[in-house]
C-alpha positions, 0 to 999 in steps of 0.5 A, spaced: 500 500 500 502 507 498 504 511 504 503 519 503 507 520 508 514 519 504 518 524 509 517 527 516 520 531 520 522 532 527 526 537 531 529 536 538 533 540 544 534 533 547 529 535 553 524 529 555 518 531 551 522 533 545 525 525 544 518 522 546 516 526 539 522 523 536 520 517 539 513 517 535 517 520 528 521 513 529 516 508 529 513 512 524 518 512 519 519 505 520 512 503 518 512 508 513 519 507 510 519 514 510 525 519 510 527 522 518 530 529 518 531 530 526 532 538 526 536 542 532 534 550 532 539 554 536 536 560 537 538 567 535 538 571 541 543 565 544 548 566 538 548 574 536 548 578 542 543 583 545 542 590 545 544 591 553 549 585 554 556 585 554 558 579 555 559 575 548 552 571 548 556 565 543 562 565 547 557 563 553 554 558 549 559 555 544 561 549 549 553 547 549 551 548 543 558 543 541 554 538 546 548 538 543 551 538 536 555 531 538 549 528 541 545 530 534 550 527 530 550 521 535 543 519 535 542 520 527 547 515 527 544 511 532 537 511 527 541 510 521 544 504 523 540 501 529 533 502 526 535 502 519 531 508 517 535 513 512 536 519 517 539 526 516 540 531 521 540 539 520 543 544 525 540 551 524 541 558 527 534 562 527 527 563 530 524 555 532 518 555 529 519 559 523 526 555 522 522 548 523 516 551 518 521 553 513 526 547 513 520 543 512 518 546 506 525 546 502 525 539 504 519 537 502 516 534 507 509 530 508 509 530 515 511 535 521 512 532 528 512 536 534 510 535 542 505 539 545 506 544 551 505 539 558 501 544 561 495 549 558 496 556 558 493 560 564 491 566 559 486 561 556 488 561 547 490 569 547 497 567 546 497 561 541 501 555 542 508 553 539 504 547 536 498 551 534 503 557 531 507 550 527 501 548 524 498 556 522 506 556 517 507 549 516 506 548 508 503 540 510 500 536 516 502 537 523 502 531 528 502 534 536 504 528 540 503 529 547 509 531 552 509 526 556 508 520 552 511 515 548 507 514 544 509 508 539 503 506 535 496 508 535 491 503 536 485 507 537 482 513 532 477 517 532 476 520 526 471 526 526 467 529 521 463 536 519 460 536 513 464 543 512 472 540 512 474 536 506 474 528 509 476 525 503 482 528 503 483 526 510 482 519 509 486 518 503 492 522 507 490 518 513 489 510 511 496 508 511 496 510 518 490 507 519 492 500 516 499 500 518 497 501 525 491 495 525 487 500 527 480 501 530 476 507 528 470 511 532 467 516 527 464 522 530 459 525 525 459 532 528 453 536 528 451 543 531 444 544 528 440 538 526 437 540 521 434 534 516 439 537 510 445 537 514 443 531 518 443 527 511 449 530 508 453 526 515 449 520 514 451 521 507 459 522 508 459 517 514 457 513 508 461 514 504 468 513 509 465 507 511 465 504 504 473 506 505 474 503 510 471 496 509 475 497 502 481 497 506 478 493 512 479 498 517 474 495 524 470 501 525 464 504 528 460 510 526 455 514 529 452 523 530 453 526 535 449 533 536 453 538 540 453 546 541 460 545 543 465 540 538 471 540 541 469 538 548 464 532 545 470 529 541 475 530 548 470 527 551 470 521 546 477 520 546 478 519 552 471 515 553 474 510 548 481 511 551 484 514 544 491 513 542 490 519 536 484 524 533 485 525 525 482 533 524 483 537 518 486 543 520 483 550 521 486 555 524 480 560 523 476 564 528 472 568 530 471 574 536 468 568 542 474 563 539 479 568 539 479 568 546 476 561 547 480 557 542 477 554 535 477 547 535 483 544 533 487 549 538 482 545 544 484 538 541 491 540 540 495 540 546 491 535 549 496 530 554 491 524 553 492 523 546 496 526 540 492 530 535 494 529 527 491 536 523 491 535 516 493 540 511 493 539 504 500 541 502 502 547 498 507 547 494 514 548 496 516 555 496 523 558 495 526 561 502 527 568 504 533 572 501 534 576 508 534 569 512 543 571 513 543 568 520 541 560 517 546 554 516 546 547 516 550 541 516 547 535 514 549 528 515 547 523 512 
């Protein structure tokens, strides 16, 4: 079966959230047989002194940064030949989330893995997560892994779905995931006002997947749920039916209440239960930014 998932990239700073995420890239690219690209950002007030600060800030670091550099060397080194998965590694100077969204567009990937915060944010969604600030710039899907966990496979899925995304381009990236990791779904058709039109075209769409599924003998379990509040109603059922994953598209709009309440990927995408996929279709490859000077890499193959 063809994967999409050919390439997936990773960033890590060696801190315990950052390796469980590159624990889940791993077994990913193993049942995929993609391309691993682990990324180390340092960052640019680290290296290049701060109006105010005297003391030359690289000179401080230097000996750190040679540390991590070494142990990303080593650990590209240890998947290459331990794990059997084509792995490179870059180091780069810049802005983390900026720096991650572009090295994954010039390297073409199909899959940006990140870990999620281990704590919610007391200001509620004023202030976007790094999660959430990946996913508004990355040119393709997002995998949000929870912190805390290591998270090798995921069994149990739910799928939601609202007849105002695009499901099918969602189920088409998703399948190999589904298949690969033999697992078992729940789709959630989602709906605020349960009109008789809008009740049909779910009925219609939970249809249509389920048809995709019994294709690909994917187990699975359907059903509607009414609810004002579709995030807290698929929360609720990932952890009733203790969910490993929850496959969204991707949506980064919102109105004057959800600017300070969240949309509903920014509620599902920090969750420390389960980890989040947010479809996005991928853009094509944009050519990087002239005025980016302060950004080198190394790569090892």
């Amino acid at each position: 079966m063809m994967s999409l998932i050919k390439k997936i990239i990773v960033t890590t700073d060696f801190s315990e959230k950052s390796l469980n995420a590159v624990h889940t890239a791993i077994q990913m690219c193993q049942r995929h047989g993609a391309e691993l690209h682990l990324l180390y950002v340092v960052e640019t007030s680290k290296v290049f002194p701060v109006e105010g600060i005297l003391a030359p800030i690289a000179n401080i670091n230097d000996e750190i940064m040679e540390k991590d550099i070494f142990m990303l060397k080593e650990l590209t080194r240890s998947i290459n030949e331990d794990k059997g998965i084509a792995c490179t590694c870059h180091h780069k100077i810049g802005f983390p989330v900026q720096t991650l969204c572009e090295t994954a567009s010039e390297l073409d990937c199909d899959l940006v893995v990140v870990a999620t915060e281990n704590e919610e944010s007391s200001l509620g969604f004023l202030f976007d997560s790094a999660a959430y600030q990946v996913l508004k710039n990355a040119n393709c899907s997002v995998l949000a892994v929870p912190a805390e966990k290591r998270l090798a496979s995921f069994g149990n899925v739910i799928f939601p779905v609202r007849t105002k995304n695009d499901v099918v381009g969602k189920y088409n990236f998703s399948r190999a995931i589904l298949k690969l990791n033999h697992a078992k779904v729940v789709m959630m058709g989602l709906l605020s006002k349960p009109t008789k039109k809008m009740d049909r075209a779910i009925k219609d769409l939970l249809a249509q997947l389920g048809q995709f599924m019994e294709e690909d003998l994917i187990p699975y379990v359907s059903g509607v749920i009414v609810s004002n509040d579709p995030a807290s109603s698929t929360k609720e059922a990932g952890e009733h039916y203790e969910t490993d994953l929850i496959i969204i598209n991707a949506s980064t709009k919102r109105n004057l209440v959800q600017f300070f309440a969240g949309n509903f990927t920014q509620r599902l995408l920090n969750r420390k239960e389960f980890a989040v996929l947010c479809y996005k279709p991928k853009r094509q490859r944009t050519i990087p930014q002239q005025e980016n000077t302060f950004s080198t890499q190394m790569a090892f193959g």
